[in-house]
Phi, psi and omega in degrees: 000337185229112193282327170297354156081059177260190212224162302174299187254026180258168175199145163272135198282346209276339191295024176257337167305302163313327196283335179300291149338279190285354143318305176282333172293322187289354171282066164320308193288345174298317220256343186306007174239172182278336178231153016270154179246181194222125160056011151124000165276091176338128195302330198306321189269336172245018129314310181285315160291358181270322211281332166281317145350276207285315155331281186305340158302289191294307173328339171272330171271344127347290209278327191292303159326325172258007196287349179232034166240000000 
């Protein structure tokens, strides 16, 4: 029945990693402001682009971490 030969009760510490993520994007008022800017670009917009950056890191360190278990 379970085909990835994953053990039934186990869980991984690494899928916190997702929760970390999606927390802080979901905290509007962290991110909400205009300064400091970069290279002339409002922190609101290059928080976010960074943050899909380091989201797509972790998400490759999660998957690489969990990939044999």
């Amino acid at each position: 029945m379970n085909s990835a030969g994953s053990k039934p009760g186990k869980r991984s510490w690494w899928y916190l990693l997702f929760v970390v993520q999606f927390v802080v994007f979901l905290w509007p008022p962290f991110y909400n402001h205009a300064e400091p800017y970069w290279i002339g670009i409002p922190f609101f917009y290059w928080f976010q682009l960074l943050g899909v950056l380091i989201s797509a890191v972790l998400t490759a360190i999660v998957y690489f971490a969990t990939e044999h278990e």
